[in-house]
SERO-4910 file (N, C-alpha, C, O; in steps of 0.05 Angstrom, whole numbers):
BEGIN
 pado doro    nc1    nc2    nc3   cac1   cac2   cac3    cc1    cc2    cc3    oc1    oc2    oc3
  Unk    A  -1147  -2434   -599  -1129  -2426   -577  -1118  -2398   -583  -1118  -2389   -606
  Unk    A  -1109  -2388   -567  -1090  -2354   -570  -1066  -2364   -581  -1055  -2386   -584
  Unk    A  -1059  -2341   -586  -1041  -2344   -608  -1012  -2334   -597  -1009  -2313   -586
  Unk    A  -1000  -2345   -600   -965  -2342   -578   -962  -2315   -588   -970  -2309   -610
  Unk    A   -945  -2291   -562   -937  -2270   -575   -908  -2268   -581   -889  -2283   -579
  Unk    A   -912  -2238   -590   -888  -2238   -611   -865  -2249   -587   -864  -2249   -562
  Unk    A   -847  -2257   -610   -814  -2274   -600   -821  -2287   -578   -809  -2281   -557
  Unk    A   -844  -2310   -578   -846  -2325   -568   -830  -2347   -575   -819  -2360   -558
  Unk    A   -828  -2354   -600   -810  -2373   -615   -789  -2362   -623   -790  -2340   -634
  Unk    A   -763  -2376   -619   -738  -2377   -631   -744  -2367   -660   -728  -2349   -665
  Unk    A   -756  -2371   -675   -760  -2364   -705   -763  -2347   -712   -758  -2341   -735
  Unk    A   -780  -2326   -687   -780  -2296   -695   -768  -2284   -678   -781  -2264   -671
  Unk    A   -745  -2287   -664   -723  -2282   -654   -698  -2270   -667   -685  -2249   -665
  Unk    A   -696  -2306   -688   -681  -2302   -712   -674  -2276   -728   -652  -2268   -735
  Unk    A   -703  -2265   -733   -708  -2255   -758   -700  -2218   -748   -700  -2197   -761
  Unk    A   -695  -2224   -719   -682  -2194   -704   -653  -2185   -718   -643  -2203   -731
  Unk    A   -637  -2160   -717   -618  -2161   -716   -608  -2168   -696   -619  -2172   -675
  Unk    A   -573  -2172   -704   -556  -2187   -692   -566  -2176   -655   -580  -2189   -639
  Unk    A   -553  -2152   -653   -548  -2133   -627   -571  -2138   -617   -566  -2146   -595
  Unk    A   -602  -2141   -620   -626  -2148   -612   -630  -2176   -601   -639  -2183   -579
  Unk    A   -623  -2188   -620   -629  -2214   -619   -603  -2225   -597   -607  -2250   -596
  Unk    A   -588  -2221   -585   -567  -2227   -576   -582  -2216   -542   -578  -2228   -522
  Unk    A   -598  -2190   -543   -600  -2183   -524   -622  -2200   -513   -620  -2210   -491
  Unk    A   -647  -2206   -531   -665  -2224   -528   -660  -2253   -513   -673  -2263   -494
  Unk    A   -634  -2265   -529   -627  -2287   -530   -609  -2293   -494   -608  -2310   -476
  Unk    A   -600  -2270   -498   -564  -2278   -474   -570  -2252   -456   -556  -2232   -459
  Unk    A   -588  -2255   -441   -598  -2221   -433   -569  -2208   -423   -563  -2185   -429
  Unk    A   -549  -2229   -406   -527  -2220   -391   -499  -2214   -405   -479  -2206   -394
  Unk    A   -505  -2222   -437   -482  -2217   -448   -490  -2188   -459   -471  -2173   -464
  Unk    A   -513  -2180   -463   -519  -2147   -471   -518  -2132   -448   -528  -2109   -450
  Unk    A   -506  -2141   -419   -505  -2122   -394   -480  -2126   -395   -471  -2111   -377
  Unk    A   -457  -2140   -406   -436  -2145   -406   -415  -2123   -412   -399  -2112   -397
  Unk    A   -422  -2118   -441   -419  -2098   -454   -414  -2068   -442   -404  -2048   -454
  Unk    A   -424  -2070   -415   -427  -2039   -402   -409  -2044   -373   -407  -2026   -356
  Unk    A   -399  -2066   -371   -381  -2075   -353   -357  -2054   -344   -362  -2037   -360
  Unk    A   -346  -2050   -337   -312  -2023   -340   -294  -2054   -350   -293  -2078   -344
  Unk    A   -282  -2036   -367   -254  -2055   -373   -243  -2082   -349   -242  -2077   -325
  Unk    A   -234  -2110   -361   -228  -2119   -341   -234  -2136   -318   -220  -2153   -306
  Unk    A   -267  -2125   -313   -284  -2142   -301   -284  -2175   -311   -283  -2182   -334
  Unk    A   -287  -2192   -289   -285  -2223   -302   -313  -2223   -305   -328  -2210   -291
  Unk    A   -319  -2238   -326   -358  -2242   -343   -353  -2265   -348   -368  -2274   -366
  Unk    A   -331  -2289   -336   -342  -2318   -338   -367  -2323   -333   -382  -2333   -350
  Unk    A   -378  -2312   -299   -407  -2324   -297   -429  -2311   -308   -452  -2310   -300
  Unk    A   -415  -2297   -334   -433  -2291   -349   -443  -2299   -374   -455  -2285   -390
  Unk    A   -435  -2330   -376   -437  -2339   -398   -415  -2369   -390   -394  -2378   -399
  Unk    A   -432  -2377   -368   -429  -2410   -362   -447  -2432   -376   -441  -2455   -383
  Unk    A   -470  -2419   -378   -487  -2429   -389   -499  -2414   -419   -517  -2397   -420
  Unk    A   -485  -2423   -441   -489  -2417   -467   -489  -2424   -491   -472  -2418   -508
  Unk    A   -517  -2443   -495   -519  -2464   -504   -518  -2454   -533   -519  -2429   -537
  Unk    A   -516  -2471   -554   -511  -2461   -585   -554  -2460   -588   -573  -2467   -574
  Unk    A   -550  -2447   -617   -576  -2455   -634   -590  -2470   -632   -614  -2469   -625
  Unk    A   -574  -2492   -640   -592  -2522   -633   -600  -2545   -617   -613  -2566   -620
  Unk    A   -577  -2527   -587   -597  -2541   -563   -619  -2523   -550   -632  -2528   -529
  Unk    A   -623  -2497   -570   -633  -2480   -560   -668  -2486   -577   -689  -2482   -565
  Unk    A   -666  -2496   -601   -689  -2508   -610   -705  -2535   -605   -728  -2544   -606
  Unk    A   -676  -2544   -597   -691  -2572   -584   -700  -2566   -561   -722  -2576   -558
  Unk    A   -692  -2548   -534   -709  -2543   -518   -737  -2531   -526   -755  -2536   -510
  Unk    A   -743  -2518   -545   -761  -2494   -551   -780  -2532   -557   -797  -2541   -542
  Unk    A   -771  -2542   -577   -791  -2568   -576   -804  -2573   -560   -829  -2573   -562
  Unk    A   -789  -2582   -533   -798  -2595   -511   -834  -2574   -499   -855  -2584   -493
  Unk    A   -828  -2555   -499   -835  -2538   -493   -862  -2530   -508   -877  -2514   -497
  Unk    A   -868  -2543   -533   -876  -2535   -560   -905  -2562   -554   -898  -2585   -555
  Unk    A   -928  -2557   -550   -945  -2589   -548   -950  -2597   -582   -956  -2583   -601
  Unk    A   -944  -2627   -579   -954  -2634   -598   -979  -2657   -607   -984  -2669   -586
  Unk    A   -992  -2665   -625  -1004  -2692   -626   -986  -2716   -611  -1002  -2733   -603
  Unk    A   -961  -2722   -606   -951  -2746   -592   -939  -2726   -573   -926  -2741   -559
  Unk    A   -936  -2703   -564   -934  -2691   -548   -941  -2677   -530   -931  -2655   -531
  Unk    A   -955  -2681   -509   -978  -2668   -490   -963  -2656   -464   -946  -2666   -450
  Unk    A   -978  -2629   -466   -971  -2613   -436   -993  -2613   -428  -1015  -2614   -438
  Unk    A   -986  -2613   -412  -1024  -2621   -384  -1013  -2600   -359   -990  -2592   -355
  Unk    A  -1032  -2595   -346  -1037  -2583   -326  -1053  -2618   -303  -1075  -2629   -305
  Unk    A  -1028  -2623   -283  -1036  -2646   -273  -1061  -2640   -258  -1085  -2643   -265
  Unk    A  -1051  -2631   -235  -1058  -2629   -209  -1049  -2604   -190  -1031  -2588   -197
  Unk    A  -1062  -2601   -167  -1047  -2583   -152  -1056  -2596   -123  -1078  -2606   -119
  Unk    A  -1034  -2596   -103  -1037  -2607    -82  -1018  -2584    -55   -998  -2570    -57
  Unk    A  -1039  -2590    -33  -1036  -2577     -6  -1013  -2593     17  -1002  -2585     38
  Unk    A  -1011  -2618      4   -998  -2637     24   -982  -2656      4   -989  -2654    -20
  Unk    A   -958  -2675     11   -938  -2682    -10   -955  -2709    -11   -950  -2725    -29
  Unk    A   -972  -2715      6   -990  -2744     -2  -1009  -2734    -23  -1022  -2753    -33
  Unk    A  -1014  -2707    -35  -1031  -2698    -45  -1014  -2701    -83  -1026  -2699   -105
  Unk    A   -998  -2703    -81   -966  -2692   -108   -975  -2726   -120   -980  -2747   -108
  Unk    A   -974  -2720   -144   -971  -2736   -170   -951  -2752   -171   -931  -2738   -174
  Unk    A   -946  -2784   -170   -917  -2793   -168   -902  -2781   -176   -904  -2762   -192
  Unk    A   -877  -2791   -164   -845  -2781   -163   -836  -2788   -195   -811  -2789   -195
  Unk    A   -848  -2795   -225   -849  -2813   -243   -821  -2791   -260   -801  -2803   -268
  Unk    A   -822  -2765   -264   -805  -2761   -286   -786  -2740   -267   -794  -2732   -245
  Unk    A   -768  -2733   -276   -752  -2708   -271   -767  -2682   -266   -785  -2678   -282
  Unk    A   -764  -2667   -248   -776  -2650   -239   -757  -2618   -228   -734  -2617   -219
  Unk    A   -775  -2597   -233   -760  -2574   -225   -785  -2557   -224   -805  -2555   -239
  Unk    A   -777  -2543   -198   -788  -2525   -190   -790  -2492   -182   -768  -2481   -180
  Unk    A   -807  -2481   -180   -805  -2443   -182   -816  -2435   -161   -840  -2432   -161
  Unk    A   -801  -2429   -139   -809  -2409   -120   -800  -2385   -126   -783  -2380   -143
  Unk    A   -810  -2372   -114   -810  -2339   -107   -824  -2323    -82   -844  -2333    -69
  Unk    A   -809  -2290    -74   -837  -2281    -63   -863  -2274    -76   -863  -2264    -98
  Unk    A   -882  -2278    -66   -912  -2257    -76   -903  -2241   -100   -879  -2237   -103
  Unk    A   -920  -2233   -118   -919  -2219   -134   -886  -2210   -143   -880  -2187   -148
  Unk    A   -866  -2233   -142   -839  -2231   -161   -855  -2239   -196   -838  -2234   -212
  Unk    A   -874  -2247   -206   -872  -2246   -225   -878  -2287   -235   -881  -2294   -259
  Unk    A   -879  -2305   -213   -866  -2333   -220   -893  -2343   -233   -889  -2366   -243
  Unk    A   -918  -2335   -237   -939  -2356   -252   -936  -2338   -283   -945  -2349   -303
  Unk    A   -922  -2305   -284   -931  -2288   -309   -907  -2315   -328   -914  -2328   -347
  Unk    A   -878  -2317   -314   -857  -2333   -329   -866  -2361   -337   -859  -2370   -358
  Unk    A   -882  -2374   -319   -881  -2400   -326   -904  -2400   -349   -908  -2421   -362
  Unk    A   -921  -2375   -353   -943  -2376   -376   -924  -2370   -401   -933  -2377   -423
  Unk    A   -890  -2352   -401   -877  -2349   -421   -867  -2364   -425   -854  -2359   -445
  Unk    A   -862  -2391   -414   -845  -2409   -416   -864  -2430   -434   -853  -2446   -449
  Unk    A   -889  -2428   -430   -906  -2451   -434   -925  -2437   -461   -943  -2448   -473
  Unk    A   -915  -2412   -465   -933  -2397   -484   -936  -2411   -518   -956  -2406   -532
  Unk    A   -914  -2427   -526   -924  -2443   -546   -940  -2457   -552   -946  -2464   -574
  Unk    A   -956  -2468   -516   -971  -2478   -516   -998  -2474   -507  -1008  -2484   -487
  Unk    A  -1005  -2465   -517  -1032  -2431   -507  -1050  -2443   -498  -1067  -2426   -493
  Unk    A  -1062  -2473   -488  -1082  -2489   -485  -1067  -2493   -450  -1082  -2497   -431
  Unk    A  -1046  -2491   -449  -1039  -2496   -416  -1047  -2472   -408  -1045  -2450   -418
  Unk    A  -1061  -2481   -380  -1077  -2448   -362  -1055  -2447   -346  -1045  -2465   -332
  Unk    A  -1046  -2424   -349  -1027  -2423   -325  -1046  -2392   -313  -1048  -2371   -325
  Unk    A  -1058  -2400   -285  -1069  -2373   -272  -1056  -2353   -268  -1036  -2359   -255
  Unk    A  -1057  -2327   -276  -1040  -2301   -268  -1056  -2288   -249  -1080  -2292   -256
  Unk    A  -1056  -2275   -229  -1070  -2264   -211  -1062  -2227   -216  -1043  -2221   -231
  Unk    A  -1074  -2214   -207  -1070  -2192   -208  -1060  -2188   -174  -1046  -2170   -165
  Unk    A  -1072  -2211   -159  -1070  -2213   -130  -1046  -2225   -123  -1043  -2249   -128
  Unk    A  -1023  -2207   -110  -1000  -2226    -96  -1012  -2248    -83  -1035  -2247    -73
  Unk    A   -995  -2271    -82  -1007  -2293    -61  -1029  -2310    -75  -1045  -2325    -62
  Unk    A  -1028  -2307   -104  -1054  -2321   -107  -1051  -2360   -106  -1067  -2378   -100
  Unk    A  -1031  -2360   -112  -1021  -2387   -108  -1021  -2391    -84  -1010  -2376    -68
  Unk    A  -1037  -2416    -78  -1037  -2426    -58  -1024  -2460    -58  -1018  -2473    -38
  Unk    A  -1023  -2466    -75  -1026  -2493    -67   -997  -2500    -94   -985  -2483   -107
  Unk    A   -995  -2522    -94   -967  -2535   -111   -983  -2544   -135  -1001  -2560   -136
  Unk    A   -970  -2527   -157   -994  -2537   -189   -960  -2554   -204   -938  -2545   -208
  Unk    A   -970  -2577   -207   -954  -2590   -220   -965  -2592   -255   -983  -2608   -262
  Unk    A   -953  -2575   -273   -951  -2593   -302   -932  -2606   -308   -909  -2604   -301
  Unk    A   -947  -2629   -330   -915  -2648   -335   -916  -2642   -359   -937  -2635   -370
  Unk    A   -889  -2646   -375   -881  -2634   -401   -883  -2663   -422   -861  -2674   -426
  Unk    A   -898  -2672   -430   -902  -2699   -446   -880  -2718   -422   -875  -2712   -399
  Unk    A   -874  -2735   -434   -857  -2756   -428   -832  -2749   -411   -822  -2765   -396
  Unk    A   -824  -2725   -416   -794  -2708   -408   -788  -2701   -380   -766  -2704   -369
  Unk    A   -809  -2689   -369   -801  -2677   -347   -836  -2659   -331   -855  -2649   -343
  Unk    A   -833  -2660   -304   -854  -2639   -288   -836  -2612   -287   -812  -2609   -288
  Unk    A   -858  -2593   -286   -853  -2572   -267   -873  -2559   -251   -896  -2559   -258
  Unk    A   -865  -2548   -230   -885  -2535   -199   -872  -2514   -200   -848  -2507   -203
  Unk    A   -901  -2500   -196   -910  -2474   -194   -912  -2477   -161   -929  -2493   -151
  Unk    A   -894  -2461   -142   -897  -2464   -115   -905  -2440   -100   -892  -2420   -106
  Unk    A   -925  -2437    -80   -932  -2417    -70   -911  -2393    -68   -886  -2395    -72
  Unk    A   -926  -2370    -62   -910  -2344    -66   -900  -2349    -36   -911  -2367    -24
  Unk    A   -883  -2337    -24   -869  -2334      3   -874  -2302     11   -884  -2286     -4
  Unk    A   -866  -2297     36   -883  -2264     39   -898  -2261     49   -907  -2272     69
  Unk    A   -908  -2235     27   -939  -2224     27   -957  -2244     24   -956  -2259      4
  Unk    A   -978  -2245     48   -999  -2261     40   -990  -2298     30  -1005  -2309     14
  Unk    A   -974  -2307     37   -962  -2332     36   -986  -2348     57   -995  -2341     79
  Unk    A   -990  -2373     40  -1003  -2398     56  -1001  -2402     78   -982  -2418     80
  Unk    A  -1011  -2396     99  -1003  -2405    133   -987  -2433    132   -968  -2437    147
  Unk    A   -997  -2453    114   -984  -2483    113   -945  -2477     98   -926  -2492     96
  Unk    A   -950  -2449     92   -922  -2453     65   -899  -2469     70   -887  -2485     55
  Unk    A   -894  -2463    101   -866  -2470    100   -864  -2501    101   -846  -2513     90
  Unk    A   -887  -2512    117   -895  -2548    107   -894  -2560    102   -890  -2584    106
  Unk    A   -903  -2535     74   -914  -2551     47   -891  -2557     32   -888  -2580     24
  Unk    A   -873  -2536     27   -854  -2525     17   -820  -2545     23   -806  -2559      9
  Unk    A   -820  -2534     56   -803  -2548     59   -797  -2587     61   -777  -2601     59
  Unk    A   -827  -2592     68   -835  -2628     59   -822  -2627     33   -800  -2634     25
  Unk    A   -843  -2614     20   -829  -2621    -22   -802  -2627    -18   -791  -2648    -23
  Unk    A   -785  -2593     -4   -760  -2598    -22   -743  -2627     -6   -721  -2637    -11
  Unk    A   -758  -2631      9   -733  -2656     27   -743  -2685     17   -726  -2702     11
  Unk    A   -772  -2691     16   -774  -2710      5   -781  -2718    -31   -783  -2740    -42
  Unk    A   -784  -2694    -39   -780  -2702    -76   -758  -2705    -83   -741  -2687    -79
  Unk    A   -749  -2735    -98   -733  -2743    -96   -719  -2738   -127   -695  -2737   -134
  Unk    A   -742  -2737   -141   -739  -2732   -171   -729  -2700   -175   -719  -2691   -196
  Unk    A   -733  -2689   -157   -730  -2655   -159   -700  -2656   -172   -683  -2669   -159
  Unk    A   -691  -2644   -197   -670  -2638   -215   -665  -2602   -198   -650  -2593   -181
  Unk    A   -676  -2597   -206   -667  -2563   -183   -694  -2537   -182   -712  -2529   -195
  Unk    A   -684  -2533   -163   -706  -2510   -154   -699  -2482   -167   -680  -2470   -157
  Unk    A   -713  -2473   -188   -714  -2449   -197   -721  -2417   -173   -744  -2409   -171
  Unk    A   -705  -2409   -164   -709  -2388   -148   -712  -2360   -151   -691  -2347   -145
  Unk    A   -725  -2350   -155   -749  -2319   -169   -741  -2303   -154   -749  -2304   -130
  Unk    A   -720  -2281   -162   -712  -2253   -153   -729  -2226   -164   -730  -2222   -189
  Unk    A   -737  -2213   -152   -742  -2188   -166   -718  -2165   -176   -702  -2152   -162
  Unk    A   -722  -2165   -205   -696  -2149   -223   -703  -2135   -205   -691  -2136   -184
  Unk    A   -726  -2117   -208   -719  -2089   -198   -707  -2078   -166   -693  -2058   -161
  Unk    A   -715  -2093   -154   -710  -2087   -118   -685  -2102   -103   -673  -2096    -81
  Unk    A   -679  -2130   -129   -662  -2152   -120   -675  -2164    -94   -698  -2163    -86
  Unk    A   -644  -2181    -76   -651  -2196    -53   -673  -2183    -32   -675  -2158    -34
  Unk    A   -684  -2191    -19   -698  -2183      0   -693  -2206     28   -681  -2228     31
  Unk    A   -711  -2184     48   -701  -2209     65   -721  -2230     70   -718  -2246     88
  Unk    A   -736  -2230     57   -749  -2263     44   -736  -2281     31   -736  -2305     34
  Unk    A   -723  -2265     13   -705  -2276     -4   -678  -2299      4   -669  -2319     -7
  Unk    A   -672  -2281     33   -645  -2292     37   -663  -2318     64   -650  -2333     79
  Unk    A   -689  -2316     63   -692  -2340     92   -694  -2372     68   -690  -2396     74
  Unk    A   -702  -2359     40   -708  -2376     19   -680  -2387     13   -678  -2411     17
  Unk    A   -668  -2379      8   -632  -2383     -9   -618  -2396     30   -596  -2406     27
  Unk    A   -625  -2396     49   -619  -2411     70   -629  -2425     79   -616  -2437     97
  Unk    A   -662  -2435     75   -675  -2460     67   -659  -2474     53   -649  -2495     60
  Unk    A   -654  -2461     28   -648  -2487      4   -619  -2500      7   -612  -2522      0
  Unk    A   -595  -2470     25   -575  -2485     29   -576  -2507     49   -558  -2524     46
  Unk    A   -590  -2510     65   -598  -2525     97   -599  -2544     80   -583  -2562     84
  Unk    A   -615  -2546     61   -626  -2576     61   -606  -2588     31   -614  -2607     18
  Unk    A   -584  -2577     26   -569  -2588      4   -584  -2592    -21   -583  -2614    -32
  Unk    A   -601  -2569    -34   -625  -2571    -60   -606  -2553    -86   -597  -2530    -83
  Unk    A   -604  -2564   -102   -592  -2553   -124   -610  -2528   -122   -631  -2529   -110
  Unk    A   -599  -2499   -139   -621  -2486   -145   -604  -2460   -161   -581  -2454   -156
  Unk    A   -616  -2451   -174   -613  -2429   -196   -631  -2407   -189   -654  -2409   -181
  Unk    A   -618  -2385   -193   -630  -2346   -189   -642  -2339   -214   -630  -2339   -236
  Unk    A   -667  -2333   -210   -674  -2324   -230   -679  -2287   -233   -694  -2283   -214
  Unk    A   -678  -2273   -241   -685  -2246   -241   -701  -2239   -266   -696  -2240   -290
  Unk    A   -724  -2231   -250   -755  -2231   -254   -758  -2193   -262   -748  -2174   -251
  Unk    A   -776  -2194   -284   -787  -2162   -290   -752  -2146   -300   -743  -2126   -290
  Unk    A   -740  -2161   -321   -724  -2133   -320   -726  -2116   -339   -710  -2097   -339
  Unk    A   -742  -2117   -355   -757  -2095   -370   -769  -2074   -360   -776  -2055   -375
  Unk    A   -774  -2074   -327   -772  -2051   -308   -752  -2035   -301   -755  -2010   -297
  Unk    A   -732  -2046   -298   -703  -2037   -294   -697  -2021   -308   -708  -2025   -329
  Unk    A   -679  -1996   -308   -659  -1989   -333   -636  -2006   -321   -632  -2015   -299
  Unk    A   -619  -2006   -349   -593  -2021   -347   -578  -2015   -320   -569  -2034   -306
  Unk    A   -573  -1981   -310   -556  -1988   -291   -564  -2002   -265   -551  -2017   -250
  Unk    A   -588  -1993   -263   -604  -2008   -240   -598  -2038   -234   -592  -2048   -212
  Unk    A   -600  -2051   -259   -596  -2083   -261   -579  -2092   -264   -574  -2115   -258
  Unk    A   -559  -2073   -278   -532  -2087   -275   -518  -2091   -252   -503  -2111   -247
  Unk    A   -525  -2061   -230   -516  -2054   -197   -522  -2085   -191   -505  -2103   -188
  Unk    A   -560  -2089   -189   -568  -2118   -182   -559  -2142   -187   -557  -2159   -170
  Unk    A   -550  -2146   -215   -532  -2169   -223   -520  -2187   -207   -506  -2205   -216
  Unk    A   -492  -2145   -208   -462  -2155   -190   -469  -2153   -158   -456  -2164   -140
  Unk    A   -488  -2142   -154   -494  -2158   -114   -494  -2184   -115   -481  -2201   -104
  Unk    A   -516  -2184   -136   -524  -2217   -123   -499  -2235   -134   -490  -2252   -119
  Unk    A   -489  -2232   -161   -472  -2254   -167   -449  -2253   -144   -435  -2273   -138
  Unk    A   -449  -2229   -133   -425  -2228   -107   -435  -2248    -82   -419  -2262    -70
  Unk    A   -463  -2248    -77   -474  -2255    -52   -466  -2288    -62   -453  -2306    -50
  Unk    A   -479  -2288    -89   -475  -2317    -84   -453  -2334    -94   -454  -2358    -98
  Unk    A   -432  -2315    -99   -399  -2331   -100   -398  -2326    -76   -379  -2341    -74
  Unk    A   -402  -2319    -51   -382  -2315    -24   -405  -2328    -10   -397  -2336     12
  Unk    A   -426  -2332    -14   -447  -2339     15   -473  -2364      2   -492  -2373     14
  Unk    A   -465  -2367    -22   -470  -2401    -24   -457  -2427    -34   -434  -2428    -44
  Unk    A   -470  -2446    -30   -449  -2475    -40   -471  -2485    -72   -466  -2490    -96
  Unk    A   -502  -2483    -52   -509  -2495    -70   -528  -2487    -98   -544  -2500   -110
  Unk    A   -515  -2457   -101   -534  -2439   -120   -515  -2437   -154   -492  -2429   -152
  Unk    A   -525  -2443   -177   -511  -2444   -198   -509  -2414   -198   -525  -2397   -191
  Unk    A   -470  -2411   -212   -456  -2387   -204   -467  -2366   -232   -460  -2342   -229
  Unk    A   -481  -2371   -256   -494  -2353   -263   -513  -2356   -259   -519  -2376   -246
  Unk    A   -531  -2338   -267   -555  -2309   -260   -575  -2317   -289   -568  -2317   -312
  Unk    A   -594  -2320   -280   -619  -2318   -311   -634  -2293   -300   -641  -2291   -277
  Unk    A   -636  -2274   -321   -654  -2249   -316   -682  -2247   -344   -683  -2238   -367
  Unk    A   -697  -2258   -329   -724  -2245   -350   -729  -2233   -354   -718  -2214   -344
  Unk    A   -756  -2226   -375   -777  -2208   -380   -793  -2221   -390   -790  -2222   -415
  Unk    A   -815  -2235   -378   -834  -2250   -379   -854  -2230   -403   -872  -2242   -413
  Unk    A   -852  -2207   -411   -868  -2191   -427   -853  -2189   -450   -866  -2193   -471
  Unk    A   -823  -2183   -453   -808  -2174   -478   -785  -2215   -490   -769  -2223   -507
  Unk    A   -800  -2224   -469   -795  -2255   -473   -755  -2253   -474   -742  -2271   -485
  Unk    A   -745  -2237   -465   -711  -2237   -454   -702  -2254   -438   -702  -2246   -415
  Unk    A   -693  -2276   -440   -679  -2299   -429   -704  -2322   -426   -702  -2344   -414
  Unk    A   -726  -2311   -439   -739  -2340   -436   -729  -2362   -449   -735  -2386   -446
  Unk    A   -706  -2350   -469   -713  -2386   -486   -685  -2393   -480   -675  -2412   -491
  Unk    A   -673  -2378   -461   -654  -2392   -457   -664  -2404   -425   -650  -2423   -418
  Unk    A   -671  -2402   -417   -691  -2407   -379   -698  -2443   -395   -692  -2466   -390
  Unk    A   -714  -2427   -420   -729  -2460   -433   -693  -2485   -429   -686  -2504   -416
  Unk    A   -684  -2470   -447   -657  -2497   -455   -648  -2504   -427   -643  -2528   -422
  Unk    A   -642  -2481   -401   -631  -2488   -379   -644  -2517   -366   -634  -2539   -359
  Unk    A   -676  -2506   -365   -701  -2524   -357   -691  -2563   -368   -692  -2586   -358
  Unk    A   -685  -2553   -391   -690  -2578   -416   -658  -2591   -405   -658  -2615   -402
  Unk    A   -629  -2575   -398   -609  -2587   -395   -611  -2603   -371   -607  -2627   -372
  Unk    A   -618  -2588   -348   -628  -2603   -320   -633  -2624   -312   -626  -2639   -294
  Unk    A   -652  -2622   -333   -676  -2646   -327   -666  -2675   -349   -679  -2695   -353
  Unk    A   -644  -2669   -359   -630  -2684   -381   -640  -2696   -400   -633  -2719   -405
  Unk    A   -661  -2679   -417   -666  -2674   -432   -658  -2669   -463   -669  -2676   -485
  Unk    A   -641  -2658   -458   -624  -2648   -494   -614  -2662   -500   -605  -2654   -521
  Unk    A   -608  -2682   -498   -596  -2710   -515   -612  -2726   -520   -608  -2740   -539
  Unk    A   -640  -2731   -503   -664  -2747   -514   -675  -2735   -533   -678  -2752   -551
  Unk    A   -687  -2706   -541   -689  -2690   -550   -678  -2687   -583   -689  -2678   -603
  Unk    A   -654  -2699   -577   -635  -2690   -608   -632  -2721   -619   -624  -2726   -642
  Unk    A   -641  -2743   -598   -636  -2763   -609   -662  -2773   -626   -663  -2791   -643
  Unk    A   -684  -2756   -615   -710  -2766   -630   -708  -2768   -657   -728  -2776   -670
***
């Protein structure tokens, strides 16, 4: 199999300095830092798990001999979806935000899961469910947009009303451009239908700092004043320099309630 890249694992994370490894680790506490005096940065660090729920997620995550990640199935219709059997969470986005490059960094410990990357926006068509051993699914859900499935909204909006197991919908921002107005028909789908769901900000290794920080404070503004049901911090990746993946991993692993099965093994 290929071989995970660098600071794919917590272990060579570690071995960063502090100021690096902090930026790696807590992408929003190294944008913090450049804040003006004064600014409130609670929701910048609501979710900040120690070391070692941060390895026990990286486990989950990690396949082993009694541990299997599979690539189930992929289905066009919700009669088509793999029972409702474990905890589940899912990743939309628009087209080419970046959502099959993250879920291959998320899954990169485990280099035997295919996760397709397209060079082509839109290449997802259909709902790819993997399940994570015994713990939990996750879906890879069509791009929205450009070149989006004529069935999307269907498909899409069936899932989120009748999956019942769905723990929360992971929602894919582009760092660099932020909301769009795809963006906002997506974030008013999910409030319509009362769906937990979390922002993700996608590519910020494109960004310079001020760019993304501007992006941050919009969106964390948009969504203290104009949602109910969106968690009030912000995860910002870099699916290439692996920046907030391993904490995306522990978020994934808390959700799905996970980290206490996990630590009790």
């Amino acid at each position: 199999g290929r071989c995970p890249p660098p600071l794919a694992a917590l272990s060579q994370v570690l071995r960063l300095e502090r100021n690096r490894r902090i930026g790696v680790v807590f992408p929003l506490q190294k944008l913090a830092r450049y804040l003006a005096p004064g600014v409130d940065t609670e929701r910048f660090r609501l979710f900040q798990p120690g070391l070692a729920a941060l390895q026990r997620a990286e486990a989950l995550f990690r396949s082993g001999r009694d541990h299997a990640i599979d690539y189930v199935s992929s289905a066009v219709r919700m009669d088509h979806a793999p029972p409702p059997a474990l905890p589940e969470v899912c990743f939309i986005g628009r087209s080419n935000v970046g959502k099959s490059s993250l879920i291959r960094a998320l899954f990169s410990l485990s280099p035997e899961v295919e996760v397709r990357v397209s060079k082509t926006p839109g290449h997802t068509k259909k709902m790819n469910f993997f399940k994570v051993g015994k713990y939990f699914t996750l879906v890879d859900m069509p791009g929205y947009g450009y070149r989006a499935p004529q069935d999307f909204v269907e498909m899409v909006e069936a899932y989120l009303q009748e999956r019942h197991n769905l723990k929360r919908t992971f929602l894919l921002v582009d760092g660099v451009v932020g909301l769009q107005k795809t963006d906002h028909i997506a974030v008013e789908m999910l409030e319509e239908f009362g769906i937990p769901y979390v922002m993700v900000l996608t590519k910020i290794d494109r960004a310079s700092r001020g760019l993304l920080l501007k992006n941050v404070l919009e969106i964390q503004e948009f969504v203290k004043e104009k949602t109910q049901g969106c968690f009030p911090q912000l995860f910002p990746v870099s699916s290439l320099e692996f920046s907030g993946v391993h904490l995306l991993r522990c978020f994934v692993a808390h959700v799905t309630g996970n980290l206490r099965t996990v630590e009790a093994r």
